[in-house]
N, CA, C and O atoms as a MOPAC input file, in Angstrom:
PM7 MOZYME 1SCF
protein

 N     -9.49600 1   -36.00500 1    26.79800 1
 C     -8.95300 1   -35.51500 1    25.55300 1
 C    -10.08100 1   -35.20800 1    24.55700 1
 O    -10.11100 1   -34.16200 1    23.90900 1
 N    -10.97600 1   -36.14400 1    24.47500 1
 C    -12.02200 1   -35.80700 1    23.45000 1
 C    -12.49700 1   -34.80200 1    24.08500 1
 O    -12.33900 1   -33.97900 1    23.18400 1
 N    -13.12200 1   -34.00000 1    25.22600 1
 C    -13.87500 1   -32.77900 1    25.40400 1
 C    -12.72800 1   -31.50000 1    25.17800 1
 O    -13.20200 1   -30.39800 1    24.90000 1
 N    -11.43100 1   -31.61700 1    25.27800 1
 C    -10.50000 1   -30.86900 1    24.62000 1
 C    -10.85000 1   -30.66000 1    22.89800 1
 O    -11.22700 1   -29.71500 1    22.20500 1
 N    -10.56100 1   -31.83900 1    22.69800 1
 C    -10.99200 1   -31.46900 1    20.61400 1
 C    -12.04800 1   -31.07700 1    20.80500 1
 O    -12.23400 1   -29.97800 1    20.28400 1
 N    -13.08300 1   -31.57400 1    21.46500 1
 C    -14.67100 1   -30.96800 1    21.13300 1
 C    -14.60100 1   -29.10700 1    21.41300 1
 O    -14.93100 1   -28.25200 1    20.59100 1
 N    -14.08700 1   -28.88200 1    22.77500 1
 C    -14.27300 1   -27.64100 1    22.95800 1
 C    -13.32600 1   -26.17800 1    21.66700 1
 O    -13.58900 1   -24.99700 1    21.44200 1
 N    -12.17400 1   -27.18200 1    21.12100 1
 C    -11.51100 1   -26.65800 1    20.32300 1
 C    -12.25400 1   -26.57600 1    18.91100 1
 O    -11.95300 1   -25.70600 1    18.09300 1
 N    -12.99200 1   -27.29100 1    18.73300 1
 C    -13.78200 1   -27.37100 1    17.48200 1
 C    -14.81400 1   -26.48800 1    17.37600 1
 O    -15.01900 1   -25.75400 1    16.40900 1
 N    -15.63900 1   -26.58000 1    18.64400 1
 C    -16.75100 1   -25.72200 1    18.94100 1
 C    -16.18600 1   -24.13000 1    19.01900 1
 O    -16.89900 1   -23.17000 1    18.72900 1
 N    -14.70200 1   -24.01300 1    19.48700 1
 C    -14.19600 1   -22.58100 1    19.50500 1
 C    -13.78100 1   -22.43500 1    17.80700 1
 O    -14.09400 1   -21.38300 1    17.25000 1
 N    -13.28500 1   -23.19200 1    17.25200 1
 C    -12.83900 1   -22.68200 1    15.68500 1
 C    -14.36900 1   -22.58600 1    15.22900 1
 O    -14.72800 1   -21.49700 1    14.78000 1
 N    -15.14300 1   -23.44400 1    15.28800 1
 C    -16.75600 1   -23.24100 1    14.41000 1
 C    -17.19700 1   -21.87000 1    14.90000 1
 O    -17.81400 1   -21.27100 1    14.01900 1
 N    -17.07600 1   -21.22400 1    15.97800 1
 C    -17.61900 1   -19.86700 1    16.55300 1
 C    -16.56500 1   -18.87500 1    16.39400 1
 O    -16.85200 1   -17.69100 1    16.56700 1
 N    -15.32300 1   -19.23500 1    16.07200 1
 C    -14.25500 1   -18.18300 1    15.26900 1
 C    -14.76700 1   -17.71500 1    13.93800 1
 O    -15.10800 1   -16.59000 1    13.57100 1
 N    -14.73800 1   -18.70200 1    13.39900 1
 C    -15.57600 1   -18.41800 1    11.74600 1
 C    -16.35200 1   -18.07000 1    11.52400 1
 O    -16.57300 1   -17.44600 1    10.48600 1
 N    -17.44300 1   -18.40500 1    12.74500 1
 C    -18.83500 1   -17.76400 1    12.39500 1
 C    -18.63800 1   -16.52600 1    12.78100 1
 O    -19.19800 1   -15.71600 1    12.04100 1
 N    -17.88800 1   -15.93900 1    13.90800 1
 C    -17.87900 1   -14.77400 1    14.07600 1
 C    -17.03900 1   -13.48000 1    13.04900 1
 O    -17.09600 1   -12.25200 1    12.99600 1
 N    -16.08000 1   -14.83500 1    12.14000 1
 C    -15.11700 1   -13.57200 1    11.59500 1
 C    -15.28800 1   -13.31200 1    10.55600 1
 O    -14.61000 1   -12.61600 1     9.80000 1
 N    -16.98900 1   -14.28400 1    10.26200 1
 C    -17.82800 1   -13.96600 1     8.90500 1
 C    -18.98800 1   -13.30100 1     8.66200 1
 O    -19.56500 1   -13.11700 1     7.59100 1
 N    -19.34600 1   -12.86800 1    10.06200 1
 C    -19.93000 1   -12.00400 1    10.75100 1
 C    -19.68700 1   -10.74600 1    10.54500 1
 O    -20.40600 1    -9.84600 1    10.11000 1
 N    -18.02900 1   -10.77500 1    11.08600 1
 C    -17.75300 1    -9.49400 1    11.41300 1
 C    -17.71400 1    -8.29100 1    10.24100 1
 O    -17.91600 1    -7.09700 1    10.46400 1
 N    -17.49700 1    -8.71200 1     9.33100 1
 C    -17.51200 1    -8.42800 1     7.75600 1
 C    -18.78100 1    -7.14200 1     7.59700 1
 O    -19.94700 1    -7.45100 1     7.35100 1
 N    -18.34700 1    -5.72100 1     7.77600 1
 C    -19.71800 1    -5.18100 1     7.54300 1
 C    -19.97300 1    -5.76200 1     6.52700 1
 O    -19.06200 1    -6.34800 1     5.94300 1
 N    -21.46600 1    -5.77200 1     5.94600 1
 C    -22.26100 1    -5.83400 1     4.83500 1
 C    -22.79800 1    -4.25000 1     4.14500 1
 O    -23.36300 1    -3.31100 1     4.70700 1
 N    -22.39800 1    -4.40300 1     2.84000 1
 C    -22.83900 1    -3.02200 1     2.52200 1
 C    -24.91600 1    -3.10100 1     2.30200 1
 O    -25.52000 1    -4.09800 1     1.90600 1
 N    -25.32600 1    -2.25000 1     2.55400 1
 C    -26.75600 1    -1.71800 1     2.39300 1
 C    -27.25700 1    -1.49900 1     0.91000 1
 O    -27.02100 1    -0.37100 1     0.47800 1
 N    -27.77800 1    -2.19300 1     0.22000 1
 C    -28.14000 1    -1.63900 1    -1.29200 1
 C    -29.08100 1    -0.20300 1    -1.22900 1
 O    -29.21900 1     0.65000 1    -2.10700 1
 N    -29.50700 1    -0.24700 1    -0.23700 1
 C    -30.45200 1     0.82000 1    -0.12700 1
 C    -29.34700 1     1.86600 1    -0.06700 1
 O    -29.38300 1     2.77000 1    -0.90100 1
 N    -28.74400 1     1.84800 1     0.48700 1
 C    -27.52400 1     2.78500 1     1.27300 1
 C    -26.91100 1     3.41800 1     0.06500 1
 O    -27.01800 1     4.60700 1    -0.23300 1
 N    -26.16800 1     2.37600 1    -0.69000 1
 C    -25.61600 1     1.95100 1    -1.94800 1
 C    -25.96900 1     2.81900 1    -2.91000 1
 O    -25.11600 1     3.44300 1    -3.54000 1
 N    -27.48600 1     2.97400 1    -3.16200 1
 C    -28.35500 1     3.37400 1    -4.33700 1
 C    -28.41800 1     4.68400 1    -3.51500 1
 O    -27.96700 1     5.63500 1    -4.15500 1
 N    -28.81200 1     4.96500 1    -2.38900 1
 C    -28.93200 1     6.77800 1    -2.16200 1
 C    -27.65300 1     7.12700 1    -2.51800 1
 O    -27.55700 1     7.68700 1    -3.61000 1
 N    -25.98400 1     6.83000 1    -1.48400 1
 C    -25.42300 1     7.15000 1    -2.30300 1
 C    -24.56100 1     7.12300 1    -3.85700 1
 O    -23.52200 1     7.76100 1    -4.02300 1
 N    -24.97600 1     6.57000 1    -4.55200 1
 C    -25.31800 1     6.96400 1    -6.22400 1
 C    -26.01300 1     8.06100 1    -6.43900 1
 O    -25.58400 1     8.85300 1    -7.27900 1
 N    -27.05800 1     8.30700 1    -5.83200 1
 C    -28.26500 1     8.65000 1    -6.45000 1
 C    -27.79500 1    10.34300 1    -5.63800 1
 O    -28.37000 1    11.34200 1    -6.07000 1
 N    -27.10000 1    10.44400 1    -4.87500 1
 C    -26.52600 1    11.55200 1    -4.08400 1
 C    -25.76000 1    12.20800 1    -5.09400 1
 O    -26.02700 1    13.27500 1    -5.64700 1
 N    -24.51600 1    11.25800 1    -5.32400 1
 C    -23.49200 1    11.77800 1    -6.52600 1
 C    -24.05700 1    11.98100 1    -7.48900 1
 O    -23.61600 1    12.95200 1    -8.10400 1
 N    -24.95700 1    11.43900 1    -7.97500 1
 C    -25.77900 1    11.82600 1    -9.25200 1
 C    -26.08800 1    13.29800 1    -9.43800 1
 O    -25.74000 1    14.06900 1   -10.33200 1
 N    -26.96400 1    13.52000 1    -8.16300 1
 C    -27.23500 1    14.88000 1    -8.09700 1
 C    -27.05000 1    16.10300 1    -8.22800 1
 O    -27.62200 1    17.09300 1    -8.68600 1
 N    -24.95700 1    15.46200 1    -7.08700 1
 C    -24.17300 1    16.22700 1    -6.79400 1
 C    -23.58000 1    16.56800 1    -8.59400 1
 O    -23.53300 1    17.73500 1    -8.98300 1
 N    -23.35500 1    15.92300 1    -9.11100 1
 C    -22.92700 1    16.07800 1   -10.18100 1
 C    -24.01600 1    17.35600 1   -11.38800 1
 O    -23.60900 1    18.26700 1   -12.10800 1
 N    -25.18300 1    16.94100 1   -11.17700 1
 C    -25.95200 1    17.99200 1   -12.13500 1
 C    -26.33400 1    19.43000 1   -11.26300 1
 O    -26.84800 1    20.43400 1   -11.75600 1
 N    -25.98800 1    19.26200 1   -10.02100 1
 C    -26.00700 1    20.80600 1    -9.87600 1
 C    -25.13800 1    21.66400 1   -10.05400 1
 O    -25.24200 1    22.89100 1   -10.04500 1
 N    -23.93200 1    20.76800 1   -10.28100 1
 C    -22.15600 1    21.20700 1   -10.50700 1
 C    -22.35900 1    21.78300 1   -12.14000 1
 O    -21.98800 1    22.84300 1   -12.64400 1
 N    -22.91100 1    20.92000 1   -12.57800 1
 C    -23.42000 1    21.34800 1   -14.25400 1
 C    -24.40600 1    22.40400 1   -14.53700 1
 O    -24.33300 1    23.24600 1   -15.43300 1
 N    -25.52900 1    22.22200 1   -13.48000 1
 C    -26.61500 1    23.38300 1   -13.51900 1
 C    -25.60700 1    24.82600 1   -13.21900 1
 O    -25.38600 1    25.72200 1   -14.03400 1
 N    -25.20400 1    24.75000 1   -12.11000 1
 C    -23.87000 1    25.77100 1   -11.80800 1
 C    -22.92300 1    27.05000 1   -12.88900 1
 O    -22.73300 1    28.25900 1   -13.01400 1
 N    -22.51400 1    25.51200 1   -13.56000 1
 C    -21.42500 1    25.99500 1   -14.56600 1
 C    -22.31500 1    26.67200 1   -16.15700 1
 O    -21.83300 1    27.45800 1   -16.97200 1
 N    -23.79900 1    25.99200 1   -16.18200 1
 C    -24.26600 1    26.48100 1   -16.95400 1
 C    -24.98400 1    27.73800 1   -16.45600 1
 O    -25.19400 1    28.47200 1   -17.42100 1
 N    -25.34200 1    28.14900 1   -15.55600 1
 C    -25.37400 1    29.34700 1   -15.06700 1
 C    -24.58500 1    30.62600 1   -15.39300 1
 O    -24.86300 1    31.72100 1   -15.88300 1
 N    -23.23600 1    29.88900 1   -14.80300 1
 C    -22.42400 1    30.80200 1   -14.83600 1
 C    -21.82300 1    31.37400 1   -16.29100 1
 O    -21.50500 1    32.54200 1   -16.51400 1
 N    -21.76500 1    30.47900 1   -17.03000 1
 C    -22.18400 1    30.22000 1   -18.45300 1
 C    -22.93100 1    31.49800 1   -18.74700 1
 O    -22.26300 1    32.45400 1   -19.14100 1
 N    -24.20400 1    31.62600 1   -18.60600 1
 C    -25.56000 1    31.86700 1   -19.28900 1
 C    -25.78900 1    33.70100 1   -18.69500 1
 O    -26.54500 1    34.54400 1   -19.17700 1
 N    -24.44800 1    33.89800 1   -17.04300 1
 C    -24.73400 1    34.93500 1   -16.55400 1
 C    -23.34000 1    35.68500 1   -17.56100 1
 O    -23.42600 1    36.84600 1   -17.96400 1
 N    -22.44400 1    35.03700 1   -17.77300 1
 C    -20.92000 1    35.68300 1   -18.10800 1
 C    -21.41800 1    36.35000 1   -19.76800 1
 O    -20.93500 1    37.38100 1   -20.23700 1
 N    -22.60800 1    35.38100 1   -20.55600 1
 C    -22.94400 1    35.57700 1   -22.23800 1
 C    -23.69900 1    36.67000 1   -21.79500 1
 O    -23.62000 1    37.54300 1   -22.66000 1
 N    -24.36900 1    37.02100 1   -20.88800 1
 C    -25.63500 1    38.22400 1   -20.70000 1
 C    -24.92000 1    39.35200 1   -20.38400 1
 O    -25.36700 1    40.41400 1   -20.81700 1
 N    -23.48700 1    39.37800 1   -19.45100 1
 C    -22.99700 1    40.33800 1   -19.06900 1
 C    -22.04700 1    40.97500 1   -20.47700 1
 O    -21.57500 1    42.10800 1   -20.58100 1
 N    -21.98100 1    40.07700 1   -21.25900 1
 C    -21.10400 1    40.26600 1   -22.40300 1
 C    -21.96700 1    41.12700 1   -23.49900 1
 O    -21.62800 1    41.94500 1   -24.35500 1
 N    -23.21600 1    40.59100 1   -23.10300 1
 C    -24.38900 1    41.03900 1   -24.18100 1
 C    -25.02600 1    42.64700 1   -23.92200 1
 O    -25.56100 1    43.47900 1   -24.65600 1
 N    -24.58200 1    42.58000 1   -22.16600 1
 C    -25.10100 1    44.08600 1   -22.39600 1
 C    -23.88800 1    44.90900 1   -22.23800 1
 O    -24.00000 1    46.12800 1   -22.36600 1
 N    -22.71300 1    44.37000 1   -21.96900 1
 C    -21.76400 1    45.85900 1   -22.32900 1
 C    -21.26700 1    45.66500 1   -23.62200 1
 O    -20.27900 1    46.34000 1   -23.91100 1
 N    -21.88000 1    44.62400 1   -24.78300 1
 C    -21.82100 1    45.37100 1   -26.00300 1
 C    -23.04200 1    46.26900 1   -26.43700 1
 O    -22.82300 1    47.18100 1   -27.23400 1
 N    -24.47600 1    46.03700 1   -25.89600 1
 C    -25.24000 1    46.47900 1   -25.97900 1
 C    -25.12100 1    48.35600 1   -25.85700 1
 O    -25.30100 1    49.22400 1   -26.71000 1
 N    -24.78300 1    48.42500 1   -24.56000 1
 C    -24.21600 1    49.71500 1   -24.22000 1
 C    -23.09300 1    50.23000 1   -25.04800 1
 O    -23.20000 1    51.41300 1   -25.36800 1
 N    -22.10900 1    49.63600 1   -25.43500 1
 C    -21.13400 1    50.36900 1   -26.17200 1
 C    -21.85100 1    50.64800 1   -27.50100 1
 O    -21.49600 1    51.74200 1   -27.94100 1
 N    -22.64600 1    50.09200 1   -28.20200 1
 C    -23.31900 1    49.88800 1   -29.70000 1
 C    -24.60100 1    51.23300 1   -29.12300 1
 O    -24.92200 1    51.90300 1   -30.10500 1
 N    -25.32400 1    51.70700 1   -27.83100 1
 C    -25.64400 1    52.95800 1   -27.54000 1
 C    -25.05600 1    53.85800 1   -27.26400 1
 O    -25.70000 1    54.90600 1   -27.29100 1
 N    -23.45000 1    53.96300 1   -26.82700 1
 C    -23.35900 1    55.04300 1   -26.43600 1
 C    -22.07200 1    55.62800 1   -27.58600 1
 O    -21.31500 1    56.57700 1   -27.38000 1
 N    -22.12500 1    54.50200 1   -29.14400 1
 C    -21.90900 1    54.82300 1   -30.32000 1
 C    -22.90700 1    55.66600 1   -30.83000 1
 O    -22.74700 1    56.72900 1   -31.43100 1
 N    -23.66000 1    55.25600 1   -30.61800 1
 C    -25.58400 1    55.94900 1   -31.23000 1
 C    -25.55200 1    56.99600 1   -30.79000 1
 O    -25.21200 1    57.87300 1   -31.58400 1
 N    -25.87500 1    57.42300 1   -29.37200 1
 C    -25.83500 1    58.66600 1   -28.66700 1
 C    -24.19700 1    59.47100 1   -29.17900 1
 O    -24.04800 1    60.53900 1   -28.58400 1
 N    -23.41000 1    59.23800 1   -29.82400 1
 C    -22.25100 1    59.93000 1   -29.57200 1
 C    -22.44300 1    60.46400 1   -31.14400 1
 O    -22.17500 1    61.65500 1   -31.29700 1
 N    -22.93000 1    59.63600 1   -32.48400 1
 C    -23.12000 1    59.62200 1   -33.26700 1
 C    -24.32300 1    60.89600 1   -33.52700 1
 O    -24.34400 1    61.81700 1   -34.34300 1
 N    -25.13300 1    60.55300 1   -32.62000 1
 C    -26.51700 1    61.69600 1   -33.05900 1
 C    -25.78000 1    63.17900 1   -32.15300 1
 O    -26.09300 1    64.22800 1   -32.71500 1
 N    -25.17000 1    63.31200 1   -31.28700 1
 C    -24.81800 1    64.45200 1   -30.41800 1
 C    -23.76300 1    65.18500 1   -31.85000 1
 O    -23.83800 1    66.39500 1   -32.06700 1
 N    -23.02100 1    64.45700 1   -32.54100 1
 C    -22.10000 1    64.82600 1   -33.80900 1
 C    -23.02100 1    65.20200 1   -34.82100 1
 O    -22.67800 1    66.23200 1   -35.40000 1
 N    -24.03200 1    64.71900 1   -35.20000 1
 C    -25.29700 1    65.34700 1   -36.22000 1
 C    -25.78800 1    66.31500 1   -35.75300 1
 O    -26.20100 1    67.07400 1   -36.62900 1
 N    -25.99300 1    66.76700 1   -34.44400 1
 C    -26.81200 1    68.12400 1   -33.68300 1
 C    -25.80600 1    68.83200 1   -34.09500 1
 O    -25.75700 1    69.68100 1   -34.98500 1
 N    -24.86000 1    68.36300 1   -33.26800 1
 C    -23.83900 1    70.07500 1   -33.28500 1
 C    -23.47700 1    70.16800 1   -34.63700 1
 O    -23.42200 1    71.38800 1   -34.79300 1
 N    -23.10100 1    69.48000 1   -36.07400 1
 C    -23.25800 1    70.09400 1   -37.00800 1
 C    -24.37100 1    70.74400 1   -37.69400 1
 O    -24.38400 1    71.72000 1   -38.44300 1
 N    -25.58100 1    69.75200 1   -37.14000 1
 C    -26.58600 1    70.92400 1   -38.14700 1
 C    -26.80300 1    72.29200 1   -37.08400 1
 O    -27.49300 1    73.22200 1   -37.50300 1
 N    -26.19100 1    72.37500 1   -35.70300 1
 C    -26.66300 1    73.89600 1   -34.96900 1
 C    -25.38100 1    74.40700 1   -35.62800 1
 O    -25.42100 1    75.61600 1   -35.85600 1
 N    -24.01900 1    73.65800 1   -36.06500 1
 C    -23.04500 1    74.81300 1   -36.59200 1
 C    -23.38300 1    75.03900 1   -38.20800 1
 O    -22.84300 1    76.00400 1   -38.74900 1
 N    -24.29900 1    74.14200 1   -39.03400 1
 C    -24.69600 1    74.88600 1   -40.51100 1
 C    -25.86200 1    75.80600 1   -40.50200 1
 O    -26.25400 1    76.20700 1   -41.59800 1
 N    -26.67500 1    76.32800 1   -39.07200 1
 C    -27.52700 1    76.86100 1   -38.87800 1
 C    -27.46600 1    78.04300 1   -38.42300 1
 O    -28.31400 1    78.93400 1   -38.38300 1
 N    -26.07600 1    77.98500 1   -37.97400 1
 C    -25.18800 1    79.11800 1   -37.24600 1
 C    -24.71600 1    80.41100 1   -38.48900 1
 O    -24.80900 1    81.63800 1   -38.49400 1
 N    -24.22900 1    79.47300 1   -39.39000 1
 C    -23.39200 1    79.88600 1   -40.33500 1
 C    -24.07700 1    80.31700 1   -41.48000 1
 O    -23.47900 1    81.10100 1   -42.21800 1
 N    -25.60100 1    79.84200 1   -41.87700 1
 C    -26.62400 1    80.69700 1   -42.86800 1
 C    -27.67300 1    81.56700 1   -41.68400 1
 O    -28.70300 1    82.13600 1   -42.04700 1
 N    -27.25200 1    81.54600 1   -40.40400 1
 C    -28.08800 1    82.98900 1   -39.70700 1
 C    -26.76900 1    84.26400 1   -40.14900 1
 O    -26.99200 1    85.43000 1   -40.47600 1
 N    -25.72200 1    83.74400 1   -40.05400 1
 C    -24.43200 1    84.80300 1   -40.02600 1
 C    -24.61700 1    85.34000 1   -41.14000 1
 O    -24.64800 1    86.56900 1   -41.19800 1
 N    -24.81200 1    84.43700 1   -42.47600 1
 C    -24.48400 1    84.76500 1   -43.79000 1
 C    -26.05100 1    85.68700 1   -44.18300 1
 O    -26.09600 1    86.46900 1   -45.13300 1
 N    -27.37500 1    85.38800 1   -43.17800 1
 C    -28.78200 1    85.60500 1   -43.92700 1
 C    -28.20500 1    87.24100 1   -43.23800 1
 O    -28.64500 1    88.23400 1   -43.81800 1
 N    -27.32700 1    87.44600 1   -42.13400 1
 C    -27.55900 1    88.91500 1   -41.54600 1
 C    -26.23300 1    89.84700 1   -41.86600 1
 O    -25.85800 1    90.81900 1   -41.21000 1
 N    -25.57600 1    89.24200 1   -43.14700 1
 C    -24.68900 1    90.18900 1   -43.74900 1
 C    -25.04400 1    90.46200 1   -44.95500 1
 O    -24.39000 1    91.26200 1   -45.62500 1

């Protein structure tokens, strides 16, 4: 009977040890890359959005740019053709 309890004891002491064992353990190293992963992941998501940001203000900047020239150009083409039509109109008047 006693090598019965003994062997039962010796099996619960190697249950426990094993089922405290079995327990992954997390890695701090592991731990800290991934942090240090999400970290990353996170400021390129931001670098990204400020990009996209910084490309959407430039695209905005030059088709007002262009509309504010092709006011200019539409503006000076309206000054030509009136001064070729007040130039028109004292050749008519210098040859009557």
């Amino acid at each position: 009977m006693k090598k019965v309890l003994s062997l039962l004891a010796i099996a619960a002491m190697f249950s426990f040890v094993a089922c405290n064992n079995s327990e992954p353990k997390e890695d701090p190293a592991a731990a800290e890359e991934a942090t240090n992963d999400q970290n990353a992941a996170e400021e390129m998501e931001d670098a990204t959005n400020a990009m996209e940001d910084a490309a959407g203000d430039a695209a905005d900047a030059v088709e007002e740019a262009a509309g504010d020239a092709a006011d200019a150009v539409e503006e000076a083409a309206d000054a030509v053709k009136e001064g070729a039509e007040k130039a028109m109109e004292e050749m008519e008047e210098a040859a009557h």
